[in-house]
HTML snippet that shows the backbone in 3Dmol.js (N, CA, C, O; Angstrom):
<script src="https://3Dmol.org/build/3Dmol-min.js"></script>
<div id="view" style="width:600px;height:400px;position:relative"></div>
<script>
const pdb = `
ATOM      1  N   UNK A   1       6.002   3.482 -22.755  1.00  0.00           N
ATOM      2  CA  UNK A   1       7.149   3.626 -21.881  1.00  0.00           C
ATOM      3  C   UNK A   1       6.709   3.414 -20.433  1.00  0.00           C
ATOM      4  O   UNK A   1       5.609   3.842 -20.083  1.00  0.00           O
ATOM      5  N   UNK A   2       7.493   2.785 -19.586  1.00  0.00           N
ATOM      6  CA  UNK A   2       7.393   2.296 -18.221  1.00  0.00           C
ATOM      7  C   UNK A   2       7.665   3.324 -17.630  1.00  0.00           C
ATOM      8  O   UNK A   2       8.305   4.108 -18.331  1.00  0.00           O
ATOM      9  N   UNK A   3       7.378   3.780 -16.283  1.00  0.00           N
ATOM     10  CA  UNK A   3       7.115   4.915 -15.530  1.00  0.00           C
ATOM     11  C   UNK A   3       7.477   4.384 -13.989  1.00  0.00           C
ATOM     12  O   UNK A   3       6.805   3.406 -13.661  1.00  0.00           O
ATOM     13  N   UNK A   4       8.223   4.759 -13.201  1.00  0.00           N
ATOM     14  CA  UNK A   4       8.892   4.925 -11.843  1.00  0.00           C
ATOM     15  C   UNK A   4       7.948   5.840 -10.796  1.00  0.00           C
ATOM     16  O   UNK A   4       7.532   6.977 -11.016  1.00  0.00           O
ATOM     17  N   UNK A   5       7.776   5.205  -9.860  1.00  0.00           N
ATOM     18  CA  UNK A   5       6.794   6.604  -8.881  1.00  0.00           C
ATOM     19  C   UNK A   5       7.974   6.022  -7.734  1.00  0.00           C
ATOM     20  O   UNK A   5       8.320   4.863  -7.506  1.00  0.00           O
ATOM     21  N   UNK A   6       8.487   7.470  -7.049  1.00  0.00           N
ATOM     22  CA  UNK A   6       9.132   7.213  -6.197  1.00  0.00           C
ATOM     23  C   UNK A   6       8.953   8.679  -5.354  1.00  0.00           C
ATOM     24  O   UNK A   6       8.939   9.787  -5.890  1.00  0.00           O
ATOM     25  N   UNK A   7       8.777   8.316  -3.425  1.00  0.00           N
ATOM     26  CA  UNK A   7       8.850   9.659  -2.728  1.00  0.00           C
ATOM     27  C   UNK A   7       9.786   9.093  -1.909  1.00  0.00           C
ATOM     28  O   UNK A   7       9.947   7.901  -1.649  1.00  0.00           O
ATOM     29  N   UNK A   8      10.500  10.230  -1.452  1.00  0.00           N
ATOM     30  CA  UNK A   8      11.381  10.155  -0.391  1.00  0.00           C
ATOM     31  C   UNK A   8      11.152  11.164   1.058  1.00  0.00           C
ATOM     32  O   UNK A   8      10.819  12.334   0.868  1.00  0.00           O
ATOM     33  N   UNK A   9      11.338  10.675   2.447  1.00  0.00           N
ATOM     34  CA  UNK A   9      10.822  10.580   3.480  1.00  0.00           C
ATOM     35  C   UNK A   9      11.647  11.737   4.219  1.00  0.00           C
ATOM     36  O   UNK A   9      12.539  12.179   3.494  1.00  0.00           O
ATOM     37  N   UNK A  10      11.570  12.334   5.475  1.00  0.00           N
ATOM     38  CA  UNK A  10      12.476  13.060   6.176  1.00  0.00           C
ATOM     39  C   UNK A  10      12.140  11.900   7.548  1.00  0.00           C
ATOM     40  O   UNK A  10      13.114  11.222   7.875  1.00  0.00           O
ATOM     41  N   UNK A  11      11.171  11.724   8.127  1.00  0.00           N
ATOM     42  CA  UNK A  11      10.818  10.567   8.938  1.00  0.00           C
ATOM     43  C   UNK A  11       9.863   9.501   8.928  1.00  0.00           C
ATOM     44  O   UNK A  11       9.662   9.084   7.787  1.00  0.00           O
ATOM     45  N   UNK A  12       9.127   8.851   9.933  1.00  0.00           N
ATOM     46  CA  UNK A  12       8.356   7.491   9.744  1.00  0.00           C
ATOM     47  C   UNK A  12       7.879   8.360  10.492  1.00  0.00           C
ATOM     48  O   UNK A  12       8.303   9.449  10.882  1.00  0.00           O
ATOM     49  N   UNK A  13       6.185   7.317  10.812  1.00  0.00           N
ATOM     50  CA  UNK A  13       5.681   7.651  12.550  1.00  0.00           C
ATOM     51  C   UNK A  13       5.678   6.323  13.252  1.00  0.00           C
ATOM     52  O   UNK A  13       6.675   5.727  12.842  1.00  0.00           O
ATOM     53  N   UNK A  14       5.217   5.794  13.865  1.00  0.00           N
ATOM     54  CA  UNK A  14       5.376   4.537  14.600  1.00  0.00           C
ATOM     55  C   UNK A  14       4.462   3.506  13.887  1.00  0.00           C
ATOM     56  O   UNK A  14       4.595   2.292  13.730  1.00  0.00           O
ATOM     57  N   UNK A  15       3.717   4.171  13.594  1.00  0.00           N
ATOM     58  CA  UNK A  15       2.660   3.287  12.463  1.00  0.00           C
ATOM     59  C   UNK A  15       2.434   3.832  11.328  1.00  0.00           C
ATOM     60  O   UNK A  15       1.882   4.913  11.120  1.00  0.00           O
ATOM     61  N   UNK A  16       2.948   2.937  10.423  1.00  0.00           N
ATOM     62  CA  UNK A  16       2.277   3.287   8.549  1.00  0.00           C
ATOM     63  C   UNK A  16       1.752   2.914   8.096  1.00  0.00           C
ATOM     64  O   UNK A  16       1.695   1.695   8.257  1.00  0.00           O
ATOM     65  N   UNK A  17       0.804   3.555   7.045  1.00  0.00           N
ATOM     66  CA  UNK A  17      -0.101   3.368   6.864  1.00  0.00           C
ATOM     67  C   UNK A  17       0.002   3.037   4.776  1.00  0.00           C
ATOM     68  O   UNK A  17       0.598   3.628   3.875  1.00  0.00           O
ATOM     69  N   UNK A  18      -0.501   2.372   4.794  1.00  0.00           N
ATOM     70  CA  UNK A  18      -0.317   2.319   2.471  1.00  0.00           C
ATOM     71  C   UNK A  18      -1.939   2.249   2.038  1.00  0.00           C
ATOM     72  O   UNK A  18      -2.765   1.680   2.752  1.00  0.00           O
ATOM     73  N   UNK A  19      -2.246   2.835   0.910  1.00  0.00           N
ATOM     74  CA  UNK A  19      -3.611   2.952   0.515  1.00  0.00           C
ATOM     75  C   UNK A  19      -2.808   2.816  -0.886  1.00  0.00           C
ATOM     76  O   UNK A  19      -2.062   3.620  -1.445  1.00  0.00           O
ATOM     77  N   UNK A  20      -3.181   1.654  -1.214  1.00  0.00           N
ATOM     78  CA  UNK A  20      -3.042   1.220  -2.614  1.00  0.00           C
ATOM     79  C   UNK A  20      -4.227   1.444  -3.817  1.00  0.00           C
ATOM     80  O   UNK A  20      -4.739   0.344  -4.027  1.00  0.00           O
ATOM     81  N   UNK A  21      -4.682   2.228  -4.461  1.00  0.00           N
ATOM     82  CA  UNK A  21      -5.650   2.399  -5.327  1.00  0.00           C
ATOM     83  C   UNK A  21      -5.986   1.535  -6.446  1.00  0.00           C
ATOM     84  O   UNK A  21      -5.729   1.747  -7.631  1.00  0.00           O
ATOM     85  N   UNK A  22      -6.736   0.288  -5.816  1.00  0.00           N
ATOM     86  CA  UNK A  22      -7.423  -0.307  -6.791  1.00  0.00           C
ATOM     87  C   UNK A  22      -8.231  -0.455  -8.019  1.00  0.00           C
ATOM     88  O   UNK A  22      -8.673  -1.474  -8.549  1.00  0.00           O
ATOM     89  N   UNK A  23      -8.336   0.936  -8.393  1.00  0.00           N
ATOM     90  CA  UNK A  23      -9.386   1.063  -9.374  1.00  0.00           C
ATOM     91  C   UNK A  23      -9.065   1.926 -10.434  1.00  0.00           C
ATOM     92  O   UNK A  23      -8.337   2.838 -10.042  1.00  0.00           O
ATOM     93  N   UNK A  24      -9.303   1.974 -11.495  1.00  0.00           N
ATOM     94  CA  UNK A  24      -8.679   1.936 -12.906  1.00  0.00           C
ATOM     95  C   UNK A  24     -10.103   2.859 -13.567  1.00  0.00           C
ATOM     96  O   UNK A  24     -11.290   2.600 -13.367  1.00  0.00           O
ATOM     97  N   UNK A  25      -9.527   3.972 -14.386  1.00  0.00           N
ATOM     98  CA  UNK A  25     -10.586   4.082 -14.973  1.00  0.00           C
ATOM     99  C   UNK A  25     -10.356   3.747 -17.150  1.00  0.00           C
ATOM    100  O   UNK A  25      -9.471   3.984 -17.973  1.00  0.00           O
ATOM    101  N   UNK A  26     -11.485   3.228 -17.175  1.00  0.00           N
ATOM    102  CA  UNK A  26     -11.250   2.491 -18.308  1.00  0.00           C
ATOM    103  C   UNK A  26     -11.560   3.767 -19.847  1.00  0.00           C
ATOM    104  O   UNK A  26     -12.690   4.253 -19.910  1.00  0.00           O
ATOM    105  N   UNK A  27     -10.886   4.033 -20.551  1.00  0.00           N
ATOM    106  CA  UNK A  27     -11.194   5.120 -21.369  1.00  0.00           C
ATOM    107  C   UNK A  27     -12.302   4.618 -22.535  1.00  0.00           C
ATOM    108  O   UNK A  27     -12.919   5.416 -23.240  1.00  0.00           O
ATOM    109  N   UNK A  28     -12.434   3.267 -22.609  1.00  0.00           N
ATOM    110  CA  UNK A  28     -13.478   2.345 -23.899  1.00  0.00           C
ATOM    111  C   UNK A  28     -14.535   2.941 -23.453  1.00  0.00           C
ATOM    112  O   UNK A  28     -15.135   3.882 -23.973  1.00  0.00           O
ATOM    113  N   UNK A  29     -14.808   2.292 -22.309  1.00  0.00           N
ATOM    114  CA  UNK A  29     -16.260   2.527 -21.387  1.00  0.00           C
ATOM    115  C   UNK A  29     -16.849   3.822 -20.658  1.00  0.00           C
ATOM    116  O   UNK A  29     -17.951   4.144 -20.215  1.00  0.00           O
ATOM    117  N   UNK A  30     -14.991   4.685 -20.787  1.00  0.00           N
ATOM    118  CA  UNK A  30     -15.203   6.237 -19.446  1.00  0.00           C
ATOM    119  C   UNK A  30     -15.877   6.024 -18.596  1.00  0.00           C
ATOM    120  O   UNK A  30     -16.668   6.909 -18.268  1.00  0.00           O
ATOM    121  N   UNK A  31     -15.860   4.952 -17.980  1.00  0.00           N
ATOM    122  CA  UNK A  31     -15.914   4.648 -16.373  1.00  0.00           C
ATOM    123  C   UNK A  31     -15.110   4.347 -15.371  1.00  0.00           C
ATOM    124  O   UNK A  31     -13.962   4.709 -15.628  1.00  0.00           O
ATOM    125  N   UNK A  32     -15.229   3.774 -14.207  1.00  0.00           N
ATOM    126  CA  UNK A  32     -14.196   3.809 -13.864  1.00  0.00           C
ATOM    127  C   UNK A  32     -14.476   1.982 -13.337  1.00  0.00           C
ATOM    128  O   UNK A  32     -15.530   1.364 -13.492  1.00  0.00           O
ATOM    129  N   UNK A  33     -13.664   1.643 -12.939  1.00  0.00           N
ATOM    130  CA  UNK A  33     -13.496   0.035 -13.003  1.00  0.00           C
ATOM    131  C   UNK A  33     -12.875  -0.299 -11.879  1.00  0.00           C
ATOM    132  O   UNK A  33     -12.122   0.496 -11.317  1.00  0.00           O
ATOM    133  N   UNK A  34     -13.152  -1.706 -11.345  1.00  0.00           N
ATOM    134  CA  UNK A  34     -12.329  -2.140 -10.234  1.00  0.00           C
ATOM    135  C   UNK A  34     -11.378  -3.052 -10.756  1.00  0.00           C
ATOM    136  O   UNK A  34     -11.755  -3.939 -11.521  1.00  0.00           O
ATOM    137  N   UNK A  35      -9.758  -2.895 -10.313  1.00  0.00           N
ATOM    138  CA  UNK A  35      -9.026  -3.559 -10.742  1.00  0.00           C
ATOM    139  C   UNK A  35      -8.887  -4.794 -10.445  1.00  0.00           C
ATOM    140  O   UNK A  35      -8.941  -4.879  -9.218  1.00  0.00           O
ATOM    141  N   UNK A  36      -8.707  -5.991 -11.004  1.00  0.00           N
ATOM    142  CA  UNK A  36      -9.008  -7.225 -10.676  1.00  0.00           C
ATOM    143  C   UNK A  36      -7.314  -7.837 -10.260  1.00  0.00           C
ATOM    144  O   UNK A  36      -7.079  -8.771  -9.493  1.00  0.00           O
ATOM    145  N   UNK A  37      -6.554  -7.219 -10.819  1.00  0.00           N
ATOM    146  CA  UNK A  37      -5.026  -7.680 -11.195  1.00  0.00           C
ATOM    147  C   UNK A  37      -4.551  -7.940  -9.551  1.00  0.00           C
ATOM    148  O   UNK A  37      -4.761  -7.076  -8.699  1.00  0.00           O
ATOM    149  N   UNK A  38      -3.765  -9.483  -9.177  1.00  0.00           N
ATOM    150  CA  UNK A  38      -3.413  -9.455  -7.490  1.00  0.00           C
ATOM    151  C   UNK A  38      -1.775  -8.849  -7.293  1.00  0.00           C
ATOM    152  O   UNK A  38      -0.696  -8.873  -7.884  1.00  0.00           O
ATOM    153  N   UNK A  39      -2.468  -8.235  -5.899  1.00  0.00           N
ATOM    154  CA  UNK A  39      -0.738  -7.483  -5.732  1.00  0.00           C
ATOM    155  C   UNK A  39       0.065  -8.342  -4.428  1.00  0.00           C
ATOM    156  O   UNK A  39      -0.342  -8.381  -3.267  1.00  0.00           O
ATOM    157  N   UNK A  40       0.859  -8.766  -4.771  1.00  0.00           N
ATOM    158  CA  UNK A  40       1.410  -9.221  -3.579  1.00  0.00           C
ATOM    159  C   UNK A  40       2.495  -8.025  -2.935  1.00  0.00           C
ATOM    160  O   UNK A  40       3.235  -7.254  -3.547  1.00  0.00           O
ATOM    161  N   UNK A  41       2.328  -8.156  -1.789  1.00  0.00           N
ATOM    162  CA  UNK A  41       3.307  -7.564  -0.815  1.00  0.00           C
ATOM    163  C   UNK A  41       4.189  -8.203   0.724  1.00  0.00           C
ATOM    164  O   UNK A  41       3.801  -9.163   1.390  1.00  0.00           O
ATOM    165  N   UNK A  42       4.935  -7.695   0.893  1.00  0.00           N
ATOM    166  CA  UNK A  42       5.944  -8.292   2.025  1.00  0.00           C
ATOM    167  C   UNK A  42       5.124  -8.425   3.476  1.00  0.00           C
ATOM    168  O   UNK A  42       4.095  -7.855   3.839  1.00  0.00           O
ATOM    169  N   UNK A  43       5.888  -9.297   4.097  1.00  0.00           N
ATOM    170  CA  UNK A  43       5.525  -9.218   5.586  1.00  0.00           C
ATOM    171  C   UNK A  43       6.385  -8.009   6.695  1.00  0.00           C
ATOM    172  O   UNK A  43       6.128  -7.565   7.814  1.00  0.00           O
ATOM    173  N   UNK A  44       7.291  -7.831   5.885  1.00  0.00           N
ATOM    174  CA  UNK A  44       8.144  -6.860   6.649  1.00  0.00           C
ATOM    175  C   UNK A  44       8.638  -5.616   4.887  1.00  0.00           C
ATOM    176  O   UNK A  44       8.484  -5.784   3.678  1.00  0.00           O
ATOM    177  N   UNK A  45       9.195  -4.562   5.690  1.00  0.00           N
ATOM    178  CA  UNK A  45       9.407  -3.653   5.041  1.00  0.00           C
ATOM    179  C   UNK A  45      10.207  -2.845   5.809  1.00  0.00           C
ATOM    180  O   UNK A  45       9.736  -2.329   6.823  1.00  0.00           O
ATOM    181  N   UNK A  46      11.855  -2.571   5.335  1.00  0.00           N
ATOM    182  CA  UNK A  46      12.475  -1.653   5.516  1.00  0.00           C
ATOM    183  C   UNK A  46      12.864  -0.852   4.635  1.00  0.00           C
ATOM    184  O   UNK A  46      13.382  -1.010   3.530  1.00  0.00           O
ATOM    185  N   UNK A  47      12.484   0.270   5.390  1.00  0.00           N
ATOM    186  CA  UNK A  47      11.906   1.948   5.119  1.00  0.00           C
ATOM    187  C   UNK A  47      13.394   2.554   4.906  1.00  0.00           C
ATOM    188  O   UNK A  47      13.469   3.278   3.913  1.00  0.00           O
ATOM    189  N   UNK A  48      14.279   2.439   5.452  1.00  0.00           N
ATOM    190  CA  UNK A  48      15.490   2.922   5.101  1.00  0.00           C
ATOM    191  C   UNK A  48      15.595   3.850   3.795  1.00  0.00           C
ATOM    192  O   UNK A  48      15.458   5.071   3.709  1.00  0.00           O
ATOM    193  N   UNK A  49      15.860   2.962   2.872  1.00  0.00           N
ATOM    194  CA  UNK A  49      15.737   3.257   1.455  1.00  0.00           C
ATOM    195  C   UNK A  49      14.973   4.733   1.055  1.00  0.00           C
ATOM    196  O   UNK A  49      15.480   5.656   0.418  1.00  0.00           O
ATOM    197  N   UNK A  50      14.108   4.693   1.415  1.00  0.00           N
ATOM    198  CA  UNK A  50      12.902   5.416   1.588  1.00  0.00           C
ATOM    199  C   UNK A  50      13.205   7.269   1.688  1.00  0.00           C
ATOM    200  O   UNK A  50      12.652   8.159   1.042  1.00  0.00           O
ATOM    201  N   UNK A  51      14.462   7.389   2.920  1.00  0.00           N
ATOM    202  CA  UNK A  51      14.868   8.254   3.633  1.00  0.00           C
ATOM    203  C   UNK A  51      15.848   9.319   2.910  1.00  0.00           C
ATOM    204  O   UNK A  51      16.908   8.944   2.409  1.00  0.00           O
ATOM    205  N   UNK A  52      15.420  10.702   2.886  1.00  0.00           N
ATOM    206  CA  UNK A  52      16.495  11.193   2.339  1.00  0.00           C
ATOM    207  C   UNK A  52      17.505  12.293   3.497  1.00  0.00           C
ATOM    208  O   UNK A  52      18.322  13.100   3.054  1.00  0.00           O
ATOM    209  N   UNK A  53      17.286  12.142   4.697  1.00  0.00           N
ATOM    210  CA  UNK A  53      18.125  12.738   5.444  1.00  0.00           C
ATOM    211  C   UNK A  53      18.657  11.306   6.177  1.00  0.00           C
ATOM    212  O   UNK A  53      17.981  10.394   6.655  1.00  0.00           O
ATOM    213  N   UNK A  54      20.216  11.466   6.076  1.00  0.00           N
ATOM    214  CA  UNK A  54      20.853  10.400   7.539  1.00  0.00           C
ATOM    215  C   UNK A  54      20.265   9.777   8.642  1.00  0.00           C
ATOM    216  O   UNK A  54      19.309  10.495   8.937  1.00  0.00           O
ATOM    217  N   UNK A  55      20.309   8.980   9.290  1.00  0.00           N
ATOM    218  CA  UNK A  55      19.760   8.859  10.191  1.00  0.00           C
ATOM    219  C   UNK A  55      20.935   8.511  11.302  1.00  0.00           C
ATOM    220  O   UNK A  55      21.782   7.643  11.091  1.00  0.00           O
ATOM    221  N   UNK A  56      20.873   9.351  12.588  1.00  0.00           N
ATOM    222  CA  UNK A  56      22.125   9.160  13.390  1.00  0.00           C
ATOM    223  C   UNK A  56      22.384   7.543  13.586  1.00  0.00           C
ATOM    224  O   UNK A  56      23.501   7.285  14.036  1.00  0.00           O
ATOM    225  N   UNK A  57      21.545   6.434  13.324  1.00  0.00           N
ATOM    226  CA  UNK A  57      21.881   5.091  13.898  1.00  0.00           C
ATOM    227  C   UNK A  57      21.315   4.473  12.226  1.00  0.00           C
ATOM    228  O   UNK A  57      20.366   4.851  11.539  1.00  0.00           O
ATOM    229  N   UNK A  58      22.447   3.291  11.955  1.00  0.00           N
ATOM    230  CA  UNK A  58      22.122   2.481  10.761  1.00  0.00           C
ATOM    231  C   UNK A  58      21.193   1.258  11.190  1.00  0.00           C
ATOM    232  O   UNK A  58      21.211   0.267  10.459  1.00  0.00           O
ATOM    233  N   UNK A  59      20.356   1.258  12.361  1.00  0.00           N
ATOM    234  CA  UNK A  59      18.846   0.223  12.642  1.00  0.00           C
ATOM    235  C   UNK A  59      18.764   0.449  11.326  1.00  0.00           C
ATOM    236  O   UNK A  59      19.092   1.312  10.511  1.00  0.00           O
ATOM    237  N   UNK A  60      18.020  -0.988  11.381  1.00  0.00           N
ATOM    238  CA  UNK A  60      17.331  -1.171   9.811  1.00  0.00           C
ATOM    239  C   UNK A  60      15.927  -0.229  10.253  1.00  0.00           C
ATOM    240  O   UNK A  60      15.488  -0.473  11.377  1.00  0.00           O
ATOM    241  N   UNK A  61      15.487   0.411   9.758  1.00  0.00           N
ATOM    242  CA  UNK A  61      13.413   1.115   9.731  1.00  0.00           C
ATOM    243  C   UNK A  61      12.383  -0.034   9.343  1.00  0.00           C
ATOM    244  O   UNK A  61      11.678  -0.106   8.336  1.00  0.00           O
ATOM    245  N   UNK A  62      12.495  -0.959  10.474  1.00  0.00           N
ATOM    246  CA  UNK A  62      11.592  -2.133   9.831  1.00  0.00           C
ATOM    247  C   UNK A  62      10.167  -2.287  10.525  1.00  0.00           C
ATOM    248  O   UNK A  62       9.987  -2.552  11.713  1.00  0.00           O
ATOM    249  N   UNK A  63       8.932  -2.013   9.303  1.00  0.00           N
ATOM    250  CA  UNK A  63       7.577  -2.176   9.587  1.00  0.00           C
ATOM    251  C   UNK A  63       7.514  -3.481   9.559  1.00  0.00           C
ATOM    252  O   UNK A  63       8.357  -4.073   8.885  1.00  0.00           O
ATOM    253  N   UNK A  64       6.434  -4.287  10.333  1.00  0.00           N
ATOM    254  CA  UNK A  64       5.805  -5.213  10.207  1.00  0.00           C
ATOM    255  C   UNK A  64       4.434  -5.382   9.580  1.00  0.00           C
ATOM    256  O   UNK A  64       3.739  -4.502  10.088  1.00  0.00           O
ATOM    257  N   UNK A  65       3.584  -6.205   8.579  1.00  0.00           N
ATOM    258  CA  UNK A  65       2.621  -6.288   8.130  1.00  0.00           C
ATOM    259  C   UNK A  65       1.664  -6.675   9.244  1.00  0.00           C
ATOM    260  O   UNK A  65       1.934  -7.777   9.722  1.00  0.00           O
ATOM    261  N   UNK A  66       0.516  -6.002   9.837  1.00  0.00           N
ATOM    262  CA  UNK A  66      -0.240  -6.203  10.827  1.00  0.00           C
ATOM    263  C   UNK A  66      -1.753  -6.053  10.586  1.00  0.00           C
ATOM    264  O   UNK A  66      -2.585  -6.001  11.492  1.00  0.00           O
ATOM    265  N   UNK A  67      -2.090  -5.972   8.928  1.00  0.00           N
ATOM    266  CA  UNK A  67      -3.627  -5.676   8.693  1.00  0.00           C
ATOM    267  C   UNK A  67      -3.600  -5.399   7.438  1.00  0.00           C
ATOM    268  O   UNK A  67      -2.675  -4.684   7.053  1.00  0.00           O
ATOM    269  N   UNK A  68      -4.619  -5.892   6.435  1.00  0.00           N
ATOM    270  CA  UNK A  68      -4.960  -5.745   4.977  1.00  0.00           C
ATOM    271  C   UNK A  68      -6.491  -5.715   4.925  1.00  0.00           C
ATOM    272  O   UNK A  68      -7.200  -6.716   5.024  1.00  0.00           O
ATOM    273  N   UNK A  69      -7.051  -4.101   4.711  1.00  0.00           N
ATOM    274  CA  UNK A  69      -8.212  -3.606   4.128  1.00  0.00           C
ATOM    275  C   UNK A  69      -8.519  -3.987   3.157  1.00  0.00           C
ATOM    276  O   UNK A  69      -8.149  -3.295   2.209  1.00  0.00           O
ATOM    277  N   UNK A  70      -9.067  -4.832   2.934  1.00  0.00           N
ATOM    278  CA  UNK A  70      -9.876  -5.704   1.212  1.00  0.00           C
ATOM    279  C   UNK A  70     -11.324  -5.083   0.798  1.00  0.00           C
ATOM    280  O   UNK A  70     -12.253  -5.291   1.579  1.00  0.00           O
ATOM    281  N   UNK A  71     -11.587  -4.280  -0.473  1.00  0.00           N
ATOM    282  CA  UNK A  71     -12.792  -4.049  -1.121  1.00  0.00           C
ATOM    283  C   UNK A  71     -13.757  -5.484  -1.762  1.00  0.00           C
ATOM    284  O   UNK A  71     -13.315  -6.139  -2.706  1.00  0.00           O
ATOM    285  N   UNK A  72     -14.542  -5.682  -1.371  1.00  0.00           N
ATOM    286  CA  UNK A  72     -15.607  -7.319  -1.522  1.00  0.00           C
ATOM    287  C   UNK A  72     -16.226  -6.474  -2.464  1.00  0.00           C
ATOM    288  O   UNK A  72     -16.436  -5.291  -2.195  1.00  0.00           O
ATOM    289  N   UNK A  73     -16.572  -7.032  -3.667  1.00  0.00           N
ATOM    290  CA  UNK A  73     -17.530  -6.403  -4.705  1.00  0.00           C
ATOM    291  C   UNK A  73     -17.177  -6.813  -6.024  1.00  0.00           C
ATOM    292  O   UNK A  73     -16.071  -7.254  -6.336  1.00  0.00           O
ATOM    293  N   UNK A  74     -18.310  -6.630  -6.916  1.00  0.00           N
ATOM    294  CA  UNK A  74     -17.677  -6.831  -8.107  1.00  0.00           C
ATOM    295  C   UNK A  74     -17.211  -5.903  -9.052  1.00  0.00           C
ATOM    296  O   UNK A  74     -16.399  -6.102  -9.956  1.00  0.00           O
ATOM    297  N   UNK A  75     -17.868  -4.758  -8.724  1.00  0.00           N
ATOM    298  CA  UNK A  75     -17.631  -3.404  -8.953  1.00  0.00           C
ATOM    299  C   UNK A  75     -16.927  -2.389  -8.554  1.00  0.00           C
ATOM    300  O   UNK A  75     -16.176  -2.648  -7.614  1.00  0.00           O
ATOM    301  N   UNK A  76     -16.906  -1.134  -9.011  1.00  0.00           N
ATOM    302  CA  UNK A  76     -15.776  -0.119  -8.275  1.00  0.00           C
ATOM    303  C   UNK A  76     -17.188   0.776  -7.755  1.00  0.00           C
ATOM    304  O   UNK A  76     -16.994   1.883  -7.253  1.00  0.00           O
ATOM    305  N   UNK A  77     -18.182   0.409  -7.855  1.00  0.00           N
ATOM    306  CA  UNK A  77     -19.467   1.223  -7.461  1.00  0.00           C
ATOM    307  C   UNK A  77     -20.230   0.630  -6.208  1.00  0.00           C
ATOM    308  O   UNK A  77     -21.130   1.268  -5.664  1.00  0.00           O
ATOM    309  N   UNK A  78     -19.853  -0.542  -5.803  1.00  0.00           N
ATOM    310  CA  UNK A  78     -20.761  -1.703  -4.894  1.00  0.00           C
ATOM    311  C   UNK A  78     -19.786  -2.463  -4.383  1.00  0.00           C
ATOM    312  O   UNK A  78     -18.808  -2.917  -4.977  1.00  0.00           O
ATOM    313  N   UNK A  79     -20.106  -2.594  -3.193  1.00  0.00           N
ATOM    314  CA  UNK A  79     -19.651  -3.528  -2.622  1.00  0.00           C
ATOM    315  C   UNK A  79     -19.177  -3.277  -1.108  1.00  0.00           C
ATOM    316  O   UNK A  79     -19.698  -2.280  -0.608  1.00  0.00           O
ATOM    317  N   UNK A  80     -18.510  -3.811  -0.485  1.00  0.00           N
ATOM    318  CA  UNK A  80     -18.312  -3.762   0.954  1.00  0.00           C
ATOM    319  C   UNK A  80     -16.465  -3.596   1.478  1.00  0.00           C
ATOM    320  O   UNK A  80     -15.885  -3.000   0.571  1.00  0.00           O
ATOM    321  N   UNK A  81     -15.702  -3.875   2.379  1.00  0.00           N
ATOM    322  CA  UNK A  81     -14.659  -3.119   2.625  1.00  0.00           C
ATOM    323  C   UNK A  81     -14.766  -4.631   4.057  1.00  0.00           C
ATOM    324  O   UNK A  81     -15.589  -4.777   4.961  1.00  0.00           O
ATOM    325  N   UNK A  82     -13.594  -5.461   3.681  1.00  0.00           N
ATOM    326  CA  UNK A  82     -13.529  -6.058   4.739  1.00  0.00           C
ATOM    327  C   UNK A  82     -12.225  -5.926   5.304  1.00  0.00           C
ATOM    328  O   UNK A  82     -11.291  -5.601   4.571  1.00  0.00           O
ATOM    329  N   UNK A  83     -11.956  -6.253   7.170  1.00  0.00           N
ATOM    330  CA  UNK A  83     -10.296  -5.713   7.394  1.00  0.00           C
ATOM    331  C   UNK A  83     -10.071  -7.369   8.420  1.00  0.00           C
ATOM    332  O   UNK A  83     -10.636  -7.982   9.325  1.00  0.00           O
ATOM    333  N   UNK A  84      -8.870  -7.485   7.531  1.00  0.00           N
ATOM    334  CA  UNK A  84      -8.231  -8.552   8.032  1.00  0.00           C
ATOM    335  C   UNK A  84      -7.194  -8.307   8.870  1.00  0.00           C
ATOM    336  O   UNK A  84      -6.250  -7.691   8.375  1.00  0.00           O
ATOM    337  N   UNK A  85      -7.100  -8.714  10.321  1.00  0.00           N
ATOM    338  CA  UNK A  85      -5.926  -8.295  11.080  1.00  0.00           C
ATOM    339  C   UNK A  85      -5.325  -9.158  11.865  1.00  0.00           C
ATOM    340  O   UNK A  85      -6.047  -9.638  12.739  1.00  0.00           O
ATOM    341  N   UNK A  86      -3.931  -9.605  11.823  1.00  0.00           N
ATOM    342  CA  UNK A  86      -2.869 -10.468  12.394  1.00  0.00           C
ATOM    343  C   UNK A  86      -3.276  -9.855  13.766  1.00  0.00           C
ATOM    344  O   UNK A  86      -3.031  -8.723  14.182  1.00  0.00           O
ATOM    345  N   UNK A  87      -3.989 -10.920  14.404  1.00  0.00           N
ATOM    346  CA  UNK A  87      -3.887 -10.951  15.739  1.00  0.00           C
ATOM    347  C   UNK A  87      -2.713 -11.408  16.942  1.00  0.00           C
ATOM    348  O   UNK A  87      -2.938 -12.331  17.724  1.00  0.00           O
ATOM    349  N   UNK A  88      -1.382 -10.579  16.955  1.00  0.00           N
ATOM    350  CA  UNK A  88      -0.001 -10.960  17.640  1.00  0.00           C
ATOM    351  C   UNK A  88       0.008 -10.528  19.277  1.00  0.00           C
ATOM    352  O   UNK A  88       0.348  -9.378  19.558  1.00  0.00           O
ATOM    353  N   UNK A  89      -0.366 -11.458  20.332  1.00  0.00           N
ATOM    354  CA  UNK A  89       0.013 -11.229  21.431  1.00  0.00           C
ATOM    355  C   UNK A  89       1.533 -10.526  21.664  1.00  0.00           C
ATOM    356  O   UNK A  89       1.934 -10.285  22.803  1.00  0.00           O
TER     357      UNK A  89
END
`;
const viewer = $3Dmol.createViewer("view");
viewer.addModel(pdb, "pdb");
viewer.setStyle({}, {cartoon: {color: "spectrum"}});
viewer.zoomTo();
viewer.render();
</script>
């Protein structure tokens, strides 16, 4: 059966932050594993949705994508942590 993860917000802060957990632990092996599977995500994101109190103004809550933390390795034990960042005057 398929499974839903959902939280709901009272506010934002000016910057958000997502830590997506890459790594899987495998029950064959009882280790734990780096997930190989690619995730795509948006350039923008409105948070609206998100919110479970009103908000006095219907602005959309829109983040912009400005940086993606990448794990380099082949492993979930080794490897390095590189950060890619949209450089926007």
């Amino acid at each position: 059966m398929d499974a839903t993860r959902y939280t709901a917000y009272n506010t934002f802060p000016p910057v958000l932050h997502f830590s997506i957990l890459r790594f899987v632990y495998d029950l064959t092996s009882m280790e734990r594993k780096k997930s190989k599977h690619t995730i795509n995500f948006p350039l923008s994101l409105d948070m609206n949705q998100f919110l479970v109190i009103e908000r006095q103004t219907t602005d959309p809550l829109i983040y912009d994508l400005r940086g993606v933390l990448l794990h380099k390795g082949a492993s979930a034990y080794h490897g390095h942590y590189e950060a890619q960042v949209f450089d926007v005057l």
